[in-house]
C-alpha positions as CSV (number, residue, x, y, z in Angstrom):
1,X,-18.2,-2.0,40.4
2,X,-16.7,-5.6,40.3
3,X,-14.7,-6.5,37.1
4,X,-12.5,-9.6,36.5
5,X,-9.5,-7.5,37.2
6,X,-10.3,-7.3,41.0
7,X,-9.5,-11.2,41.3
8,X,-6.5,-13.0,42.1
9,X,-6.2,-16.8,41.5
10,X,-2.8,-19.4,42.0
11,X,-1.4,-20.5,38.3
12,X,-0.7,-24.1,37.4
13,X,2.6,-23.1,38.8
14,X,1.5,-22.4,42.3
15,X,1.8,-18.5,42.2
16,X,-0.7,-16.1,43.1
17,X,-1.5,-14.0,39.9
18,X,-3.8,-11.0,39.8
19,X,-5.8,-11.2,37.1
20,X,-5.2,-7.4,36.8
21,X,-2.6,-8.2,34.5
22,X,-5.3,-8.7,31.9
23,X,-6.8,-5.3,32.2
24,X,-7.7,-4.2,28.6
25,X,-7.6,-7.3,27.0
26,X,-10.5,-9.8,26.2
27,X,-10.6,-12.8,28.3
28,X,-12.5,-16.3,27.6
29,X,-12.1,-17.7,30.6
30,X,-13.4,-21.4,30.8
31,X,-13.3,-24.6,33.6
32,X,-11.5,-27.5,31.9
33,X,-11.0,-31.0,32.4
34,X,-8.8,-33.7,31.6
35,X,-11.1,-36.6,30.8
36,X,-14.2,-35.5,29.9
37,X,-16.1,-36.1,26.4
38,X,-15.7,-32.4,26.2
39,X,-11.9,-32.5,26.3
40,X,-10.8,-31.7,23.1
41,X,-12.2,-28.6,23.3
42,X,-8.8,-27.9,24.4
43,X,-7.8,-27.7,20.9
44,X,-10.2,-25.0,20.0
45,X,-9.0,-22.8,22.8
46,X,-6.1,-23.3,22.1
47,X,-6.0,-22.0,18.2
48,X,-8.5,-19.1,19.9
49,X,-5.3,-18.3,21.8
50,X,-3.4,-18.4,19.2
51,X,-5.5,-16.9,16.5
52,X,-6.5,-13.8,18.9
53,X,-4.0,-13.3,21.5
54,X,-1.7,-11.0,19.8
55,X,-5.2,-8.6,19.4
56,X,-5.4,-8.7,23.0
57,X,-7.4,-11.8,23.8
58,X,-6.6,-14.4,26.3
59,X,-7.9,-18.1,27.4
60,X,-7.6,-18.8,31.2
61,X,-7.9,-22.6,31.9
62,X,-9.3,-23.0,35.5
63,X,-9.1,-27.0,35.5
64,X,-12.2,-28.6,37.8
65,X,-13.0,-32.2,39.6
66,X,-16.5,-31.3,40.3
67,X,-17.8,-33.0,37.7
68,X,-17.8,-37.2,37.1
69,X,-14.3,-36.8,39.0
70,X,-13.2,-35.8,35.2
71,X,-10.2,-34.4,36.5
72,X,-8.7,-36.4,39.4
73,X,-4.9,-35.4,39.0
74,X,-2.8,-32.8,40.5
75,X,-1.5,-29.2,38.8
76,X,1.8,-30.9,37.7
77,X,-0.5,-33.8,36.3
78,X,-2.4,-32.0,34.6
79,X,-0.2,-29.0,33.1
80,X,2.0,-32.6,31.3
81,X,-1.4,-33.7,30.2
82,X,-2.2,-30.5,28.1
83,X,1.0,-29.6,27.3
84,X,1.7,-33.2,25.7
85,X,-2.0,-34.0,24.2
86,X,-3.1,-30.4,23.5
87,X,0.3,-28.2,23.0
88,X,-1.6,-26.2,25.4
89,X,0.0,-22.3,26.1
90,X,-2.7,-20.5,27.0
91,X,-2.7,-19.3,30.7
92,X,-4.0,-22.5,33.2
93,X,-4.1,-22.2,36.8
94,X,-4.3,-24.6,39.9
95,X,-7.5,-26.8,40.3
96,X,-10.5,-25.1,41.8
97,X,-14.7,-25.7,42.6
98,X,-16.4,-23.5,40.2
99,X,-19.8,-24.9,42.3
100,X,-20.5,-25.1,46.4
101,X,-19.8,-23.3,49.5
102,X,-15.7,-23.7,47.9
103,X,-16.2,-22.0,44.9
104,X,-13.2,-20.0,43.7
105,X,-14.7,-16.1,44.0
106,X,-13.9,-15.5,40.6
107,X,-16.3,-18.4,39.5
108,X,-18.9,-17.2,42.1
109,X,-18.7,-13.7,40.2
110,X,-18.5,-15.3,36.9
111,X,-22.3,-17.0,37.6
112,X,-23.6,-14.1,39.6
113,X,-23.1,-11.8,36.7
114,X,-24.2,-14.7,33.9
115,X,-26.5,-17.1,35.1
116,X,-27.0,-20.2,32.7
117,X,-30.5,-21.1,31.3
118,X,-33.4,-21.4,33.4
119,X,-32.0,-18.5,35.7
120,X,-29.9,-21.3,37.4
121,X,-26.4,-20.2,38.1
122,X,-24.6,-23.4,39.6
123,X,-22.3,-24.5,36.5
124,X,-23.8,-28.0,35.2
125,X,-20.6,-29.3,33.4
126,X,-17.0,-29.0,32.5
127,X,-16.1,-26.5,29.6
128,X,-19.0,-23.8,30.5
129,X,-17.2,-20.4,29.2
130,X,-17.6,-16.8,29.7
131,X,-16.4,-14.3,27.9
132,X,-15.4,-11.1,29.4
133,X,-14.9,-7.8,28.1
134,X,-11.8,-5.7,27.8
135,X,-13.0,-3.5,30.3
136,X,-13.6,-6.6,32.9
137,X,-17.4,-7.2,32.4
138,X,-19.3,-10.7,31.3
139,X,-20.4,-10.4,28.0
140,X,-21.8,-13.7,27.4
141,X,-22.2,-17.4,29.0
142,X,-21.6,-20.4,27.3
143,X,-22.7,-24.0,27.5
144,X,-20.2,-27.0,27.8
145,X,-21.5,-27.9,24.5
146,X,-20.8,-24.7,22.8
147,X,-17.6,-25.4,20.6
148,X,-14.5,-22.8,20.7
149,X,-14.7,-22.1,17.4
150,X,-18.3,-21.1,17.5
151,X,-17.3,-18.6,19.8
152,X,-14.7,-16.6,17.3
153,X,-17.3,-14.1,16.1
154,X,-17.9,-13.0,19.6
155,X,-14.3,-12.4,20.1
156,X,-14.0,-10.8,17.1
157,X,-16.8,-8.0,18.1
158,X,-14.9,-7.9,21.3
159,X,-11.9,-7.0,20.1
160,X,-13.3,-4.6,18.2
């Protein structure tokens, strides 16, 4: 059986990271973007990470240009931007397509295991989010529109 672990994706850094070195912890892992009407989100996730990490919960940050061109800059671009709007520290990798022949495997996974509503997979906008169990299965899907902080019940029965 397939679980998040089995992926490896390159970090804003440029370095191939298994995602492996999650394994037991609960992951909401999310495709960001720097100028979209959903960008503050970015504070949400942020205080997620910092409200649950040290239960065992991480936020991965898998920045996107597939949508409105809502994130046009490169990693180093866009690691300044969220470090110096959002004090972001959660865990961001390099820029991928979540959508399309392109699509990073782990996102292709992601929507195979959670479609979105209407049994359409395809992800419709920046900020969809899934969370993922600590043994590496989707839990649940959520909607660009769905706020972080809505989400903190979940994580809480997750960590559980």
């Amino acid at each position: 059986m397939t679980t998040a672990y089995d992926f490896t994706a390159t970090d804003i850094d440029g370095q191939a990271r298994s995602l492996d070195e999650y394994r037991g912890k609960v992951l909401l892992i999310v495709n960001v973007a720097s100028q979209c009407g959903f960008t503050p989100q970015y504070t949400g996730l942020e205080k997620l990470w910092r409200d649950y990490g040290n239960r065992g919960m991480a936020v991965l940050g898998f920045p996107c240009d597939q949508f409105g061109h809502q994130e046009p800059g490169d990693e180093a671009e866009i690691k300044n931007f969220c470090s110096l709007n959002y004090d972001v520290t959660f865990p961001m990798y390099a820029k991928i397509d979540v959508n399309g022949d392109a699509a990073h495997p782990l996102w292709k996974w992601l929507k195979d295991e959670k479609g979105g509503i209407l049994g359409i997979d395809a992800i419709k906008w920046n900020f969809t989010k899934f969370l993922v169990s600590r043994d590496g299965r989707v839990l649940k899907r959520y909607a660009p529109t769905d706020k972080p902080e809505s989400i903190a019940r979940d994580i809480e029965t997750a960590l559980a």
